[in-house]
Structures are given as structure tokens and as C-alpha cells.
N, CA, C and O atoms as CSV, one atom per row, in Angstrom:
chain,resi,resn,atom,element,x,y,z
A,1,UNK,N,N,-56.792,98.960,65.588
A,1,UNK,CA,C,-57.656,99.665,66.514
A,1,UNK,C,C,-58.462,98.644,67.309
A,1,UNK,O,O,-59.096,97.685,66.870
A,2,UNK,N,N,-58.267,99.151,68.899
A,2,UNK,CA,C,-59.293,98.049,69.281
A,2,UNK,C,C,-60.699,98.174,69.588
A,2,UNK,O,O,-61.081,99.297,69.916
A,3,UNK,N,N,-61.488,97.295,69.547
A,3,UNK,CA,C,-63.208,97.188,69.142
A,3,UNK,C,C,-63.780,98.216,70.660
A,3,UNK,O,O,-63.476,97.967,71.826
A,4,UNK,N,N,-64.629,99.334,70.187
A,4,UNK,CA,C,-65.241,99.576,71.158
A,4,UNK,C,C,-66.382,99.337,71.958
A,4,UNK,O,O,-67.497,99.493,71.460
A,5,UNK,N,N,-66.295,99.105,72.722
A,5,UNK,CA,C,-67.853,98.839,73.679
A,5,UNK,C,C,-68.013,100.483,75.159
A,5,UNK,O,O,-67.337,101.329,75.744
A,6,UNK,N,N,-69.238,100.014,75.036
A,6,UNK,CA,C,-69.686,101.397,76.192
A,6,UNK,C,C,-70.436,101.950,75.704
A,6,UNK,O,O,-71.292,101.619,74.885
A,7,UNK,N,N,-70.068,103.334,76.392
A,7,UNK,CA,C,-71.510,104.474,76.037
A,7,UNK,C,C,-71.438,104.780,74.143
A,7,UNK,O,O,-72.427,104.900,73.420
A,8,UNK,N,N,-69.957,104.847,73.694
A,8,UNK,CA,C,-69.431,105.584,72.312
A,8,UNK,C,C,-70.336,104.816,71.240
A,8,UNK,O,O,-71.008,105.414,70.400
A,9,UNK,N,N,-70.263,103.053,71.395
A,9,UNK,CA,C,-71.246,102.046,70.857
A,9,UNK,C,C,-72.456,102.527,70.993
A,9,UNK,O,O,-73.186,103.019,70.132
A,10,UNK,N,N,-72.645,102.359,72.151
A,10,UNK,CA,C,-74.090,102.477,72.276
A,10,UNK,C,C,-74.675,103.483,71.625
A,10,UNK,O,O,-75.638,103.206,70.909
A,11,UNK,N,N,-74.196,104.948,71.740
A,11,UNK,CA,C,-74.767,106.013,70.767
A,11,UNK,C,C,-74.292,105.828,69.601
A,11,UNK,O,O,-74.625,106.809,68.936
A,12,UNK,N,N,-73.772,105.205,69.056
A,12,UNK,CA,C,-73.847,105.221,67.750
A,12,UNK,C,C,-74.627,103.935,66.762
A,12,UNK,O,O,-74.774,104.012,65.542
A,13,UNK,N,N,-75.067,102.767,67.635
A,13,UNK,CA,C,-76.012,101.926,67.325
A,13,UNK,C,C,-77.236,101.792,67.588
A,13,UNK,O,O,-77.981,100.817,67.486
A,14,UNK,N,N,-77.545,103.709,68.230
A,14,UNK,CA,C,-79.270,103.507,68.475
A,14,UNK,C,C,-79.974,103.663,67.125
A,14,UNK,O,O,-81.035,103.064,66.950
A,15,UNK,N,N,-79.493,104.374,66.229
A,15,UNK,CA,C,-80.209,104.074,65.125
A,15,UNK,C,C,-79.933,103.310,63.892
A,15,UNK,O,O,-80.030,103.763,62.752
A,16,UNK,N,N,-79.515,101.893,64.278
A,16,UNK,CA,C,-79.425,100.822,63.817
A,16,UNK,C,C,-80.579,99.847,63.883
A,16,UNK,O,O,-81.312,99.579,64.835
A,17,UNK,N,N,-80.564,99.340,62.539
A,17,UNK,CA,C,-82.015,98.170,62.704
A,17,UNK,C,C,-81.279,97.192,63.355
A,17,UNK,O,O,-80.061,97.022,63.298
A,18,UNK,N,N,-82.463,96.288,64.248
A,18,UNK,CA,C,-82.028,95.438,64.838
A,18,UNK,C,C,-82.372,93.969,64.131
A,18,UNK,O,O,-83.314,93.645,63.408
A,19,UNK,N,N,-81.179,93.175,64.650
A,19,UNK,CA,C,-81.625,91.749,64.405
A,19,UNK,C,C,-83.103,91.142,64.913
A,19,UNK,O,O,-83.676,91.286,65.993
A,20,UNK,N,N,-83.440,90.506,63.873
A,20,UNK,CA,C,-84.388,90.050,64.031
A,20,UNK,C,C,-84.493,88.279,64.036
A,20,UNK,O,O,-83.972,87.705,63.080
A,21,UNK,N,N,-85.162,87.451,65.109
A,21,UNK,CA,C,-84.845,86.013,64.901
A,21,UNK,C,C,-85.122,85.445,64.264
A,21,UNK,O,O,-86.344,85.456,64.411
A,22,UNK,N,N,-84.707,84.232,62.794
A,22,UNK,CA,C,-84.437,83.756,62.187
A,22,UNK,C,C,-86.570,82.802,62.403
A,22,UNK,O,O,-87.004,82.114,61.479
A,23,UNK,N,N,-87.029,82.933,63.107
A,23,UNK,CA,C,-88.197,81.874,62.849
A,23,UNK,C,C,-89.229,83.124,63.238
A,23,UNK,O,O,-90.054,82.776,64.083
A,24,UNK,N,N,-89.335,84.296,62.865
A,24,UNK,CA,C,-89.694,85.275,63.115
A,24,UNK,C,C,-90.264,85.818,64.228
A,24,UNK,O,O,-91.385,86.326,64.238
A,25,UNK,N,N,-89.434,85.719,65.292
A,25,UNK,CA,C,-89.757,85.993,66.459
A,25,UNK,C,C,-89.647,87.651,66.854
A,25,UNK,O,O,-89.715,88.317,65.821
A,26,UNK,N,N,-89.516,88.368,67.900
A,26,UNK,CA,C,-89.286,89.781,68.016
A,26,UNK,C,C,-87.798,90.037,67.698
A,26,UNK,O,O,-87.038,89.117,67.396
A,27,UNK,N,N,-87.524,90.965,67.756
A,27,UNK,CA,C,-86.616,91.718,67.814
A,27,UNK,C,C,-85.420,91.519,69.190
A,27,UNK,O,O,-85.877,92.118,70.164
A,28,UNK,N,N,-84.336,90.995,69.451
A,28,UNK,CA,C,-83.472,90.947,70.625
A,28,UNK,C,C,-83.106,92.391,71.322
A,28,UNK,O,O,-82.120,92.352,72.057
A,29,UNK,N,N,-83.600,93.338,71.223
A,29,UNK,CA,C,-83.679,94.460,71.364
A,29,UNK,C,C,-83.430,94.520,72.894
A,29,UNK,O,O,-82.701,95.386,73.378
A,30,UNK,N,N,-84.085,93.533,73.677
A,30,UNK,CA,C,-84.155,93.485,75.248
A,30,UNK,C,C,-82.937,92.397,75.819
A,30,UNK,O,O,-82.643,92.250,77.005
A,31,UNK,N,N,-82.299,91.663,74.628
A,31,UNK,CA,C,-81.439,91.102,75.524
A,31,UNK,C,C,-80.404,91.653,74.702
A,31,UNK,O,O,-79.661,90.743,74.336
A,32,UNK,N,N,-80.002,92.923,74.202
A,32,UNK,CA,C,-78.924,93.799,73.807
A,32,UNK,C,C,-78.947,95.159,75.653
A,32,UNK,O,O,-78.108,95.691,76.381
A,33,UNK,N,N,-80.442,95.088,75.545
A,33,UNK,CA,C,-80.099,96.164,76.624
A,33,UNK,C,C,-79.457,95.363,77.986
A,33,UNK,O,O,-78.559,95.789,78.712
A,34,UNK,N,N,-80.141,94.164,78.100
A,34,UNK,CA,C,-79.234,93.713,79.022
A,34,UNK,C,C,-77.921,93.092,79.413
A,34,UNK,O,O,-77.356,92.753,80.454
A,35,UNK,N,N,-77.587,93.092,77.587
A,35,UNK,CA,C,-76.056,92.903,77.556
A,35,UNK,C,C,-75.039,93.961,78.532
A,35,UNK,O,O,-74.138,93.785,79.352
A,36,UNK,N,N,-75.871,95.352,77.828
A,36,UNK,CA,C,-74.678,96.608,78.225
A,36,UNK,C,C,-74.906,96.357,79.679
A,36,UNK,O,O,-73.923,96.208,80.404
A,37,UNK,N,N,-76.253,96.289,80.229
A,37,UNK,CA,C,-76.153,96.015,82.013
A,37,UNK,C,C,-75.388,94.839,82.380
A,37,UNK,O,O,-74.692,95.041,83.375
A,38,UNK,N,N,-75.292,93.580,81.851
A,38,UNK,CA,C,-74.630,92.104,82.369
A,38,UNK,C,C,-73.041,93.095,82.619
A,38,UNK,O,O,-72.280,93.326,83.558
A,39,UNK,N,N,-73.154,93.487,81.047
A,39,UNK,CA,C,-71.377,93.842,80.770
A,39,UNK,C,C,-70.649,94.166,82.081
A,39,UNK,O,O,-69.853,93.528,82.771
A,40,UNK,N,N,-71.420,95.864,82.221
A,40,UNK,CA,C,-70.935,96.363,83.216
A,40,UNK,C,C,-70.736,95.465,84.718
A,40,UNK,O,O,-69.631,95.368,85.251
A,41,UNK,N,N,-71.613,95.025,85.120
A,41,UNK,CA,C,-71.703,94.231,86.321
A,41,UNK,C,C,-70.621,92.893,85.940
A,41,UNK,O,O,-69.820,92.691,86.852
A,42,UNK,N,N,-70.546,92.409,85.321
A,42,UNK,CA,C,-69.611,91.119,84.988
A,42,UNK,C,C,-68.066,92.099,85.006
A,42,UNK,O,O,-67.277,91.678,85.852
A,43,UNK,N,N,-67.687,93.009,84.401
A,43,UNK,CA,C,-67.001,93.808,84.439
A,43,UNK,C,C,-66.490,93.921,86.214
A,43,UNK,O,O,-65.396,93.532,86.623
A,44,UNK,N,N,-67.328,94.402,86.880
A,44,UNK,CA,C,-67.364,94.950,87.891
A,44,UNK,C,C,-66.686,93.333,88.917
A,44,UNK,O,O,-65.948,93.523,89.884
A,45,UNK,N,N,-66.980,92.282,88.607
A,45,UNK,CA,C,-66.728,91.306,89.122
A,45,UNK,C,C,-65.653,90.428,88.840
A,45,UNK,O,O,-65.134,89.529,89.502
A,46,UNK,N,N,-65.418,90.921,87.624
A,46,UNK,CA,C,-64.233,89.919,87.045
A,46,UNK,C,C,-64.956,89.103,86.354
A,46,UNK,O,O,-64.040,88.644,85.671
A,47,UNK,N,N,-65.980,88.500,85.952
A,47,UNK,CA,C,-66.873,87.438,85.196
A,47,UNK,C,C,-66.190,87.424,84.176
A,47,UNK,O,O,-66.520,88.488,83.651
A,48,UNK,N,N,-65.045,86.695,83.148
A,48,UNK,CA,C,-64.408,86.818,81.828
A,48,UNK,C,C,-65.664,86.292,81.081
A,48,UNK,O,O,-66.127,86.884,80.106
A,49,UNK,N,N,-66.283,84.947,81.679
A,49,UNK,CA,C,-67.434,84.198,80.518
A,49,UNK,C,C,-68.202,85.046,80.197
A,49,UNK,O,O,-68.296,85.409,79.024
A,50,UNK,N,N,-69.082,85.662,81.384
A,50,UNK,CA,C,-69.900,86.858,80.862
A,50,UNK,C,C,-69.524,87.809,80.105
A,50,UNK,O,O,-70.221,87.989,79.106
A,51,UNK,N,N,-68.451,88.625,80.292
A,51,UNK,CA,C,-67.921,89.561,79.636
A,51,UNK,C,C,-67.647,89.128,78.311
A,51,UNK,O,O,-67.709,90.025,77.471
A,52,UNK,N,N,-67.419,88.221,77.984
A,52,UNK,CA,C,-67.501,87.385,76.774
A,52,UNK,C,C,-68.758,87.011,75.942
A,52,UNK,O,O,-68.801,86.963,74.713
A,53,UNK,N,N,-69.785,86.752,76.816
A,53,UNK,CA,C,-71.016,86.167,76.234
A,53,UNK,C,C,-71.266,87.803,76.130
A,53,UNK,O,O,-71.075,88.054,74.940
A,54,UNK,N,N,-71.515,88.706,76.635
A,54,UNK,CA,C,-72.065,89.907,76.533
A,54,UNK,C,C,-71.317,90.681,74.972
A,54,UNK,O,O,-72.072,91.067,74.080
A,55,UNK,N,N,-69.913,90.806,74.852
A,55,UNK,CA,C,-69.714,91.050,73.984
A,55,UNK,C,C,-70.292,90.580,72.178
A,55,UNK,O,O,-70.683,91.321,71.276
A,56,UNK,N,N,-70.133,89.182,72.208
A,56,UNK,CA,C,-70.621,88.407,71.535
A,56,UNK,C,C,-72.244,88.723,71.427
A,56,UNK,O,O,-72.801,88.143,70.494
A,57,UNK,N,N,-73.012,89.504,72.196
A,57,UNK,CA,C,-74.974,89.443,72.210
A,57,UNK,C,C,-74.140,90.801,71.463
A,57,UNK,O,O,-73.630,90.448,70.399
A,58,UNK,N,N,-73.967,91.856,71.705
A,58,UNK,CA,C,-73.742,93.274,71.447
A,58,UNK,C,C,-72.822,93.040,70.032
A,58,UNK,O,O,-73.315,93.530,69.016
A,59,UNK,N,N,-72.137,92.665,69.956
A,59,UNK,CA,C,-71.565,92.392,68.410
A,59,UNK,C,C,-72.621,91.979,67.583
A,59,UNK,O,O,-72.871,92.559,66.526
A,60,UNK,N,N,-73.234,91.049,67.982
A,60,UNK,CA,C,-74.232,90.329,66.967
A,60,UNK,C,C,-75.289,91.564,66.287
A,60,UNK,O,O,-75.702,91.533,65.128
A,61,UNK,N,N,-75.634,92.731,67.385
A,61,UNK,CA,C,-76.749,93.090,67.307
A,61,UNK,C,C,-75.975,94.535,66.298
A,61,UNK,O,O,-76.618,95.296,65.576
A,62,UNK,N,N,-74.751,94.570,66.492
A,62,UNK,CA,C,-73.889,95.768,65.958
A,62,UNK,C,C,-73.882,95.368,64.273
A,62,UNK,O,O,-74.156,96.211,63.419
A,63,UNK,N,N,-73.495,93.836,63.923
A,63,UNK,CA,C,-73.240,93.331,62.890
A,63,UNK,C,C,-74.965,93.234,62.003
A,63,UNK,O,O,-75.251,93.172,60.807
A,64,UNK,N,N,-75.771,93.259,63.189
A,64,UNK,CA,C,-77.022,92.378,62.170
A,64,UNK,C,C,-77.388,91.611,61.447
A,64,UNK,O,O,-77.891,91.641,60.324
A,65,UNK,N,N,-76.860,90.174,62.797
A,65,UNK,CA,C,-77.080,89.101,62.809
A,65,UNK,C,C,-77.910,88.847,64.260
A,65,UNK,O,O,-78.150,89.852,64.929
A,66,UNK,N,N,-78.450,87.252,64.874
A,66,UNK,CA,C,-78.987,86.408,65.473
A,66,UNK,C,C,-77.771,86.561,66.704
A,66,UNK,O,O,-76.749,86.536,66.017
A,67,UNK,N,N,-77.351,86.695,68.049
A,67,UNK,CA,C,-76.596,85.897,68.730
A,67,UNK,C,C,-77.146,84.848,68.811
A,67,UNK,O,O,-78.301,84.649,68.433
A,68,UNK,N,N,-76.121,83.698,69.509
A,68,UNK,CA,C,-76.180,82.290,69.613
A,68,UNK,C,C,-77.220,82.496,71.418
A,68,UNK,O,O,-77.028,83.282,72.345
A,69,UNK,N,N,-78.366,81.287,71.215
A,69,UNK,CA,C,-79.225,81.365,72.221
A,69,UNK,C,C,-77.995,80.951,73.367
A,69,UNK,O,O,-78.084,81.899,74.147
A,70,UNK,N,N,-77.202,80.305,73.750
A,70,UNK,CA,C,-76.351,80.201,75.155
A,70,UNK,C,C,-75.886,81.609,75.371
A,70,UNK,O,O,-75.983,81.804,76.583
A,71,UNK,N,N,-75.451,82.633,74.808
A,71,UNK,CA,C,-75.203,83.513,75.147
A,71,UNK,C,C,-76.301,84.313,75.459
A,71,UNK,O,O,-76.372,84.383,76.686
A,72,UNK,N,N,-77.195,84.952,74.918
A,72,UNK,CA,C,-78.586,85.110,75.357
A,72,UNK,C,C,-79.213,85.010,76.449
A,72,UNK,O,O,-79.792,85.816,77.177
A,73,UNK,N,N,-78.921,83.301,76.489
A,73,UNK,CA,C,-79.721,82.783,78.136
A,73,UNK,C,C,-78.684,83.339,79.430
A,73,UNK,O,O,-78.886,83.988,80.456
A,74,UNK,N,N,-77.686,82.824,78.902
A,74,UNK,CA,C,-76.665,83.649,80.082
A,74,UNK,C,C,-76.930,85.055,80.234
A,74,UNK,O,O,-77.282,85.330,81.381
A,75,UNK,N,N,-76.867,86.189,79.322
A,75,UNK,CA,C,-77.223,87.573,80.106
A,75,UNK,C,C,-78.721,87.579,80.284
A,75,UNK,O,O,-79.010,88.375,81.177
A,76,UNK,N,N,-79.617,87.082,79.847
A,76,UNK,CA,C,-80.669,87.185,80.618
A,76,UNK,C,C,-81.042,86.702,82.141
A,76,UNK,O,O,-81.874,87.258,82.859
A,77,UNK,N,N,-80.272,85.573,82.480
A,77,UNK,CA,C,-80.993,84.852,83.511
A,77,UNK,C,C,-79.584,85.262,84.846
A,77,UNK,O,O,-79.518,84.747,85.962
A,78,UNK,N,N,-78.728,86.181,84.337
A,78,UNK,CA,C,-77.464,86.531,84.972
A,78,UNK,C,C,-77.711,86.924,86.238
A,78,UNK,O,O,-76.953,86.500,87.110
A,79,UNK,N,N,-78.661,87.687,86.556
A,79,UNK,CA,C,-79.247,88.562,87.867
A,79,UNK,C,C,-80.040,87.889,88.472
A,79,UNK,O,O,-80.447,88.393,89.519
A,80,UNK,N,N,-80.634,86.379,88.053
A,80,UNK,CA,C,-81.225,85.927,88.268
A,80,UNK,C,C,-80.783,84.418,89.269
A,80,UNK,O,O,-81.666,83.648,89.649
């Protein structure tokens, strides 16, 4: 079966605890939401890296673990 991403994920990981960072920082809660936005738009463009780094932030947060900060910085600073 292959791994889903989208809306089906998304409702079914809102009531999931979230990762929390390893030196007790907040919650990645805000760079999961801007995964699903990078996604779509990287999607929309062809971006494979992004679409990649985005998967990888959204897995992490599915699994409940840390993503790796390069992926992170990339969907955050993406629009930017």
C-alpha cells in the first residue's frame, strides 16, 4: 500500500500528540502546518526536493519523532 499524504492524513493526525524538540523547545506544530501548504505548492511546481523535505517534516510529526532542522528550514523559509 502506498503511504498517504493530504486531507485523509491530515484528519486522521489531528488528534495525535505532537513531537516535541529534543532540548525542550515548542512543539513543530507550525512547521507541520506549513509542510501540508509547502507540499501542495511544491506539488503544484514540480519542486521534487521540497516535496521531499515536506514529506519527511509530515512523516516525522505522523511517527513522533524530531524532523531533521534542513528540512524544517526549507519549508519554512520556502515562500520566503
Amino acid at each position: 500500500m502506498l503511504p498517504q499524504f493530504g486531507t485523509a492524513v491530515r484528519k486522521k493526525s489531528l488528534n495525535k500528540p505532537v513531537a516535541v524538540d529534543p532540548d525542550g523547545g515548542a512543539p513543530d506544530k507550525a512547521s507541520v502546518d506549513a509542510a501540508w501548504l509547502v507540499l501542495e505548492a511544491a506539488n503544484d511546481l514540480g519542486d521534487h526536493a521540497a516535496i521531499e523535505a515536506c514529506r519527511r517534516v509530515i512523516d516525522a510529526e505522523l511517527n513522533g519523532t524530531v524532523a531533521r532542522s534542513a528540512d524544517v528550514d526549507l519549508v519554512l523559509g520556502y515562500f520566503r
